[in-house]
C-alpha positions as CSV (number, residue, x, y, z in Angstrom):
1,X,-23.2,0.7,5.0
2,X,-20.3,-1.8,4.4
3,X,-19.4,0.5,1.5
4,X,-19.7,3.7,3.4
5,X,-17.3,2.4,5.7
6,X,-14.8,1.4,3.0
7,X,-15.2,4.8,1.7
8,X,-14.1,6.8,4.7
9,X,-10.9,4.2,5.6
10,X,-10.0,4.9,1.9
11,X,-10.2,8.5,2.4
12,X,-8.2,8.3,5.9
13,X,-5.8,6.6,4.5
14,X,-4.7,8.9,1.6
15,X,-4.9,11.7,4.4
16,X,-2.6,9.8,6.1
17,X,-0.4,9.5,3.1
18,X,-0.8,13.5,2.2
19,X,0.2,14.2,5.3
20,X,3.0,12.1,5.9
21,X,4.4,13.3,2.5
22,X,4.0,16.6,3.5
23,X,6.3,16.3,6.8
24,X,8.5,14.5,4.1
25,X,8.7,17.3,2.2
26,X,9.2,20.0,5.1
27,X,12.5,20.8,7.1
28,X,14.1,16.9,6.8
29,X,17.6,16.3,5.3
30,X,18.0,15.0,1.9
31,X,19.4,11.8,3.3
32,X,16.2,11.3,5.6
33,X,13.9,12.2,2.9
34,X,15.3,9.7,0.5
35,X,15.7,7.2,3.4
36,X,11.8,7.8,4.4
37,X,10.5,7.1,0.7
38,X,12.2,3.9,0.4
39,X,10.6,2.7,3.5
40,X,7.3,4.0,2.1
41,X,7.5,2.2,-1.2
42,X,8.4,-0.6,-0.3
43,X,5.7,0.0,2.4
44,X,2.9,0.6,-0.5
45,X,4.4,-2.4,-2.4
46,X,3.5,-4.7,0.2
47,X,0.1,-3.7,0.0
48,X,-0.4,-5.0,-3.3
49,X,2.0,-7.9,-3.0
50,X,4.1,-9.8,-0.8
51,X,6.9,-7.9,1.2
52,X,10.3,-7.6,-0.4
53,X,14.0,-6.5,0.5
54,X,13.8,-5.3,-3.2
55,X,12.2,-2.1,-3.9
56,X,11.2,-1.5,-7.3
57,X,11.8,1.8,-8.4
58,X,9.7,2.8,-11.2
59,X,10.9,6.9,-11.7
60,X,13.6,7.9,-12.8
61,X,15.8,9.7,-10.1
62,X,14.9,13.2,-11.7
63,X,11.1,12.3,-10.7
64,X,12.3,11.0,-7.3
65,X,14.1,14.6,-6.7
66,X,10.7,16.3,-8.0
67,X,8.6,14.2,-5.6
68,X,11.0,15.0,-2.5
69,X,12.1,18.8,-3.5
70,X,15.5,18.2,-4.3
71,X,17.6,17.7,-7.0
72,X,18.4,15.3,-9.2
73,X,22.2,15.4,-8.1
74,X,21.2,15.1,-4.3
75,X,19.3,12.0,-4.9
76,X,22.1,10.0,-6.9
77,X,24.9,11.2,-4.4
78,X,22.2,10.2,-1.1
79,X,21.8,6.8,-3.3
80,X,25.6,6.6,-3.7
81,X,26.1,7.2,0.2
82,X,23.7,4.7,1.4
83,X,24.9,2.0,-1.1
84,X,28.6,2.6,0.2
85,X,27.7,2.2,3.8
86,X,25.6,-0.8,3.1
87,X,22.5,0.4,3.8
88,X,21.3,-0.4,0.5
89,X,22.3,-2.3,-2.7
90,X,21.7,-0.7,-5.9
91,X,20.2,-3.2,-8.6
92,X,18.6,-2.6,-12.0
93,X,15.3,-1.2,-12.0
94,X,15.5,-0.7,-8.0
95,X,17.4,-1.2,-4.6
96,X,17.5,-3.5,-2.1
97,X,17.2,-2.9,1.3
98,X,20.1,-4.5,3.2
99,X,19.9,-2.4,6.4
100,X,16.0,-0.7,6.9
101,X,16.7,-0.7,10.9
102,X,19.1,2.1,9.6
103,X,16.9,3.6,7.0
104,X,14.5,3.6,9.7
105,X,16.3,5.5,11.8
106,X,17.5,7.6,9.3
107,X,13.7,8.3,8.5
108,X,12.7,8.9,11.7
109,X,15.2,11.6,12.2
């Protein structure tokens, strides 16, 4: 029974997940998809170890545009914009989140 149970929160969850990813993917700007991933990562990172300000980013920013629809070029220059208004710092292999109150109402847009 135990198992059972484990089963179907396992399965709600990555419902959960397909679904928010598809509401990701529908009629939001580039700035709040990119802003709404960050969250999510660091979000799924937490699940499997403590919670960070830094994000690991283990794609490269052409398979970040793939997973939200856009282009690589729109990724780098929403990247760009939200590391010039200090909303997140750029560092190797990642960012870290200076500002999420702002990413998460950038997200949420």
């Amino acid at each position: 029974m135990h198992l059972l149970r484990r089963l179907h929160e396992f399965a709600g969850h990555e419902l959960s997940l397909a679904q928010d990813q598809m509401l990701l993917l529908g009629r939001k700007p580039a700035k709040e998809k990119v802003a709404a991933f960050l969250l999510n990562l660091q979000a799924r990172y937490a699940r499997i170890a403590t919670r960070s300000v830094t994000v690991p980013l283990p794609m490269s920013r052409q398979d970040i545009a793939d997973y939200l629809g856009l282009t690589f070029e729109t990724v780098s220059r929403v990247l760009t914009k939200l590391a010039r208004e200090k909303v997140i710092l750029i560092v190797p292999d990642g960012v870290r989140l200076l500002d999420a109150g702002r990413l998460d109402q950038l997200a949420a847009a």
